[in-house]
C-alpha positions in Angstrom: 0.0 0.0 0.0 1.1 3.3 -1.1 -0.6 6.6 -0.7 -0.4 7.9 -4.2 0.7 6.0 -7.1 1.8 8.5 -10.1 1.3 6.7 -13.9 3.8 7.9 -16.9 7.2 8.7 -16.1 7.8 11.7 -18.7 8.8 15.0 -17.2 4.9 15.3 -16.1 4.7 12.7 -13.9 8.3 12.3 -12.7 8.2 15.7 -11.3 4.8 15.5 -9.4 5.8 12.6 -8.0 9.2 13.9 -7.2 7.2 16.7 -5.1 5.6 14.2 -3.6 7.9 12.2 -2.2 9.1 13.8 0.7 5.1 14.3 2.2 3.4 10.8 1.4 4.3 7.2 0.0 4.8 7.4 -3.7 5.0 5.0 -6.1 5.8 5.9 -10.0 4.8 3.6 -12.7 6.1 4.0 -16.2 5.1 1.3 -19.0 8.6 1.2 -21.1 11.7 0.0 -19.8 12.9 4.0 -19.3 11.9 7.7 -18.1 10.9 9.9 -20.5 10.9 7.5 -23.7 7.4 9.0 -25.3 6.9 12.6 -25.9 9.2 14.1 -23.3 12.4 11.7 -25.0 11.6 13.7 -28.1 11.9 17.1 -27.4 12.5 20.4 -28.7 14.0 21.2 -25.0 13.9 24.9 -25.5 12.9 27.3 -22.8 11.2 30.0 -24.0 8.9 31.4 -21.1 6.7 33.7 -23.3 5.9 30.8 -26.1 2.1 29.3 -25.6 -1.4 30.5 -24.3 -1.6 32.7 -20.9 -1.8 30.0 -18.3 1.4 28.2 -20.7 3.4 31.0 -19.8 2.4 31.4 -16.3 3.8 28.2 -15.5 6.8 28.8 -17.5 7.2 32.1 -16.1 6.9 30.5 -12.4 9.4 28.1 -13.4 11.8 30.6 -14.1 13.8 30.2 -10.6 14.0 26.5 -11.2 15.5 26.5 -14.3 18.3 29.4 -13.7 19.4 27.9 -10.1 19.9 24.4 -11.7 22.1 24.8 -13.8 19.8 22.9 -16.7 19.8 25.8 -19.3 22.9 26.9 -22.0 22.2 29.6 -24.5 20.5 29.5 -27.3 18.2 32.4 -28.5 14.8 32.6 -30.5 14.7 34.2 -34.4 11.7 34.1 -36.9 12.6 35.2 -40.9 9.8 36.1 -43.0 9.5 36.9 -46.2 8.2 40.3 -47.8 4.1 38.6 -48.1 4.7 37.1 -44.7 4.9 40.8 -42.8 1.5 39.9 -41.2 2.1 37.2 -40.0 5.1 37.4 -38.7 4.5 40.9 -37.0 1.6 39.0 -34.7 4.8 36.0 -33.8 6.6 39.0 -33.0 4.3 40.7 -30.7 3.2 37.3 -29.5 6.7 36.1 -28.4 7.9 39.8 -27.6 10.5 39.1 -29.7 13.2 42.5 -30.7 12.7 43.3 -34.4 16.4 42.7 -36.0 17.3 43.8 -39.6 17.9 41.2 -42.0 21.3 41.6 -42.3 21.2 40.8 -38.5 19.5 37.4 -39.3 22.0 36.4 -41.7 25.1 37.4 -39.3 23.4 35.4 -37.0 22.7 32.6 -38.9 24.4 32.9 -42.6 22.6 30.0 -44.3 19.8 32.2 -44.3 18.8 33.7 -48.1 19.1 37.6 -48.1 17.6 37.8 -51.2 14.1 36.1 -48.7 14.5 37.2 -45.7 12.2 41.0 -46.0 11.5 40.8 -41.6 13.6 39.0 -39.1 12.7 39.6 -34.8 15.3 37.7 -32.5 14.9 37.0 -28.4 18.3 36.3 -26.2 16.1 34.6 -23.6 15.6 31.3 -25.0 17.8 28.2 -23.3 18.4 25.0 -24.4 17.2 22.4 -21.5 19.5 19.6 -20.9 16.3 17.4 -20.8 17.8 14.2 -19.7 19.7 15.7 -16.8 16.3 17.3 -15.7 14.5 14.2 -15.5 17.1 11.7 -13.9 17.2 14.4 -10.9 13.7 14.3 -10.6 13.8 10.2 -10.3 17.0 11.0 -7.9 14.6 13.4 -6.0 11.8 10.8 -5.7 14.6 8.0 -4.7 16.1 9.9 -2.3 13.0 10.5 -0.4 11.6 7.1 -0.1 10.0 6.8 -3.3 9.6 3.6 -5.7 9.9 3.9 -9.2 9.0 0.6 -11.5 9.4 0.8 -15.2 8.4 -2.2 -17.3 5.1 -1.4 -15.5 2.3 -1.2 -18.1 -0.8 -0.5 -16.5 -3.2 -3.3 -17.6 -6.6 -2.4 -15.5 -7.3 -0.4 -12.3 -10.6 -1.4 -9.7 -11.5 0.2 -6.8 -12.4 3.8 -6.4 -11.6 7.0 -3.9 -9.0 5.8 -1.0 -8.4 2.1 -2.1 -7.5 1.9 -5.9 -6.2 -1.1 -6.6 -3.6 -0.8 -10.2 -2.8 -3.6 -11.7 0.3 -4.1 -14.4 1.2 -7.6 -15.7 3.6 -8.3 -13.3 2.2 -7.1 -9.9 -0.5 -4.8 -8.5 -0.2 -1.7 -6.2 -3.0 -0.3 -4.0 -3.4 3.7 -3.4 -5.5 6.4 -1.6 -4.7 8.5 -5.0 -4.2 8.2 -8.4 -2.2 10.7 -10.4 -2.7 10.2 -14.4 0.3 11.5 -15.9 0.1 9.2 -19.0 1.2 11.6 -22.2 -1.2 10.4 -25.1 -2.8 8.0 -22.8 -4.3 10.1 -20.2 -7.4 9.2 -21.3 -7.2 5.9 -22.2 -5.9 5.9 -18.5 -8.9 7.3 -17.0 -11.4 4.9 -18.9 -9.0 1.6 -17.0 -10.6 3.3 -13.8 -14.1 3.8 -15.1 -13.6 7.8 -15.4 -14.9 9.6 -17.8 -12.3 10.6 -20.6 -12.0 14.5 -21.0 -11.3 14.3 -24.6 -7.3 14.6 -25.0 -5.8 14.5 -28.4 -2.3 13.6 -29.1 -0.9 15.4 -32.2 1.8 13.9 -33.8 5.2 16.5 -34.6 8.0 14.7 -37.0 11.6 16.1 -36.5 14.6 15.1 -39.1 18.4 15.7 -38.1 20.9 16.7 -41.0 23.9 17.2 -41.3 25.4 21.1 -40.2 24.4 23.2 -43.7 27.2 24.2 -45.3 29.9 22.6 -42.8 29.2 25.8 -40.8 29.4 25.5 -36.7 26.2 25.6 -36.1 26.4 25.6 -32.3 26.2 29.2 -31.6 23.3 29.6 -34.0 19.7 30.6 -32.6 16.5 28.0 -32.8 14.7 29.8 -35.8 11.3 29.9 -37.1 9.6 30.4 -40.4 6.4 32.5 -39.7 3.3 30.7 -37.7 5.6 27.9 -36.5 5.3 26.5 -40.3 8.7 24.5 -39.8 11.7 25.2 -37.3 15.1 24.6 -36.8 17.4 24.1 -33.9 20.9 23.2 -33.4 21.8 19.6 -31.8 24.9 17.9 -31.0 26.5 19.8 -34.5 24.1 18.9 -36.6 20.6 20.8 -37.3 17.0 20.1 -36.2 14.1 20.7 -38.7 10.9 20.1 -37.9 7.9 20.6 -40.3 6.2 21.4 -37.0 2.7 19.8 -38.0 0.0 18.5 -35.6 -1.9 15.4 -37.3 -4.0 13.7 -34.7 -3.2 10.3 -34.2 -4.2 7.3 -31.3 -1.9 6.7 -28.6 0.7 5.2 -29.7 4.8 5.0 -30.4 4.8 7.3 -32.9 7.4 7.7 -36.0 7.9 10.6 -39.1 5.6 10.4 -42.4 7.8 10.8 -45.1 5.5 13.0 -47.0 5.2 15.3 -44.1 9.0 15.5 -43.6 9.6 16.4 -47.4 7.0 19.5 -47.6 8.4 20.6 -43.9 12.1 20.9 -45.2 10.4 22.4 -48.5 9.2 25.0 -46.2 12.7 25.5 -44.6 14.8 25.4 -47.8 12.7 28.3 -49.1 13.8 30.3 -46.6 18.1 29.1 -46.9 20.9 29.1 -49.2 21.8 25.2 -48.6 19.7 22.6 -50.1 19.1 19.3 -48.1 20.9 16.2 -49.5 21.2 14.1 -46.8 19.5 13.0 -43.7 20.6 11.7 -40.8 17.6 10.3 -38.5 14.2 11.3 -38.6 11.8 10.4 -35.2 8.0 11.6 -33.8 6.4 12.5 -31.0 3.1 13.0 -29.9 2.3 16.5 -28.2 -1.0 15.5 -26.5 -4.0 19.0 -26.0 -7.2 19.0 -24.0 -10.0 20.5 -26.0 -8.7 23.6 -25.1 -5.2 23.3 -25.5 -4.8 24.9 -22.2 -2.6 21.9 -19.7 -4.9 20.2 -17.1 -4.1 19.9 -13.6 -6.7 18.8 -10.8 -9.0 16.2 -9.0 -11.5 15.1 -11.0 -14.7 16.8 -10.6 -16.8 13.0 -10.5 -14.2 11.3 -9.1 -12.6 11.3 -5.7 -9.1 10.1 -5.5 -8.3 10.6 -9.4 -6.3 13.9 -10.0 -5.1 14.9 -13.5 -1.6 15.9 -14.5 -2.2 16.2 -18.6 -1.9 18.0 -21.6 1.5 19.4 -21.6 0.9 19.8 -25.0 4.5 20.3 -26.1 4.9 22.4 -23.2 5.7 19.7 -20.3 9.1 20.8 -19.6 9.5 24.7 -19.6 6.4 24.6 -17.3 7.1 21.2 -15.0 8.6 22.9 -12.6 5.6 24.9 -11.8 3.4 22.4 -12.5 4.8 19.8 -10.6 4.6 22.1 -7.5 1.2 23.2 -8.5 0.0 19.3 -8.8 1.6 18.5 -4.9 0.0 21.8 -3.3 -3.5 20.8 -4.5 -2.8 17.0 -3.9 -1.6 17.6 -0.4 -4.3 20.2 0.4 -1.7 23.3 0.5 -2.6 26.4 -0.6 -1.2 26.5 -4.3 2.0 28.8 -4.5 0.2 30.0 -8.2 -2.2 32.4 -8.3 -5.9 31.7 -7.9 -6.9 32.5 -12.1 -4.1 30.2 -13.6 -5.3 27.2 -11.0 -9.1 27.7 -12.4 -8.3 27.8 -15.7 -5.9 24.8 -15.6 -8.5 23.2 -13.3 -10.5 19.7 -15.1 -13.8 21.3 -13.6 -13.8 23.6 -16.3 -14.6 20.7 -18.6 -17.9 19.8 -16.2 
């Protein structure tokens, strides 16, 4: 017996149930044989604290502390190129991101694959930091070890009975007994919830493909900024000396271990090569994730309003680790009956009653 068991071990639920840990029993289950192998393994790992809706960047914000004490961020910076018919477009990412306009000239010193004869507009933002992701998430798990927690991979959770103060979750190999239940399960939040007869809020997990190539040009591309083409069409981010390009699409698809669509890939680095001076001729890896939205794309975090004993930690949306840290505490303060360290609007508006 346990008093909380926490399901999914991405950065969602491995830092609530870090939080946990040192005021109740926790016990972590996470279905594959590692943390983080689903959505939060594939990552953009940027922190950018104004990207996403109002409550988004309210957590990040509220993270802020977090990240710049823990020595998890490195530099990277934020630019979006337009082109001349893109001005509209890309003067709404500008003001949405409060990006600093930049001349083009700017971009291109900044990032010289970039086409000067394309680039009309060009905004650019210091304050973006690469996350080391991995890091962040093993000292999470060391935080929930250290305090007493358990934490079982290879723990696919195959039906839960019970209700309020004694569910009873049961995996293939054993089956652990809680007061609470914490769904933190990525694209299977709700396929969670129906296992303990709640009613599904209607999650949908959006599949983005990602492609690594080779550094354009030979350049070193480490210093180089993540950039954007306008409305997050496609986007590109330096890794390990090669580049990142995403066609950044969101095609619903069922839970599942998603990979790229060719098709996809090829009109998303269409979109980038519009927009640079170096063609792609050879690819590396490609890979997929699933960024998983409530119906209102806003994250979810609360009890249940039908259901005593079931909280929900879901929807990260993309967003799970520039706002975890906030989250995370958010999820433990309402859990544990404290009075949340956010303020009163963001709790209401990330709260699952909204969806009664």
């Amino acid at each position: 017996m346990t008093d909380i068991i926490v399901i999914g071990g991405g950065i969602a639920g491995t830092s609530v149930a870090a939080r946990l840990a040192p005021h109740a029993s926790v016990t972590l289950l996470e279905a594959e044989n590692v943390l983080a192998y689903h959505a939060s393994g594939r990552s953009a790992a940027l922190y950018e604290s104004n990207y996403g809706l109002d409550t988004t960047v309210a957590l990040s914000k509220a993270s802020a502390d977090y990240f710049h004490q823990s020595g998890l961020l490195s530099d990277r910076g934020l630019l979006i190129a337009a082109r001349a018919n893109e001005r509209e477009q890309f003067e709404a990412d500008t003001a949405m991101l409060k990006l600093e306009l930049i001349s083009p000239a700017d971009a291109l010193a900044m990032i010289p694959i970039l086409d000067g004869a394309q680039v009309a507009h060009a905004s650019h933002h210091a304050g973006a930091w690469d996350i080391d992701t991995d890091r962040m998430v093993q000292d999470f798990a060391r935080e929930l070890r250290t305090h007493g927690g358990r934490l079982q991979t290879k723990s696919r959770v195959v039906s839960i009975t019970g209700g309020a103060g004694a569910w009873a979750v049961h995996t293939e190999a054993a089956t652990y007994e809680a007061a609470i239940i914490v769904n933190a399960a990525g694209a299977w939040v709700d396929e969670l919830a129906k296992l303990a007869g709640v009613t599904p809020l209607g999650f949908t997990p959006l599949r983005r493909s990602m492609v690594r190539i080779p550094a354009p040009g030979g350049h070193d591309v480490s210093k180089w900024p993540m950039f954007f083409g306008v409305g997050e069409s496609w986007y590109a981010k330096p890794d390990a000396g090669s580049l990142i390009v995403s066609p950044a699409e969101e095609h619903p698809m069922p839970p599942m271990d998603a990979w790229a669509d060719d098709m996809v890939l090829a009109e998303g680095l269409a979109r980038y090569e519009a927009l640079v001076t170096e063609p792609v001729t050879r690819i590396e890896a490609n890979w997929a994730g699933l960024r998983t939205f409530s119906p209102d794309r806003h994250l979810t975090v609360g009890f249940d309003v039908h259901t005593d004993g079931f909280f929900w930690h879901a929807g990260q949306g993309g967003y799970g680790f520039q706002t975890a840290p906030a989250a995370s505490q958010l999820a433990a303060d309402l859990i544990l009956g404290r009075a949340p360290e956010m303020d009163a609007g963001t709790v209401s508006a990330l709260s699952p009653e909204r969806f009664a």
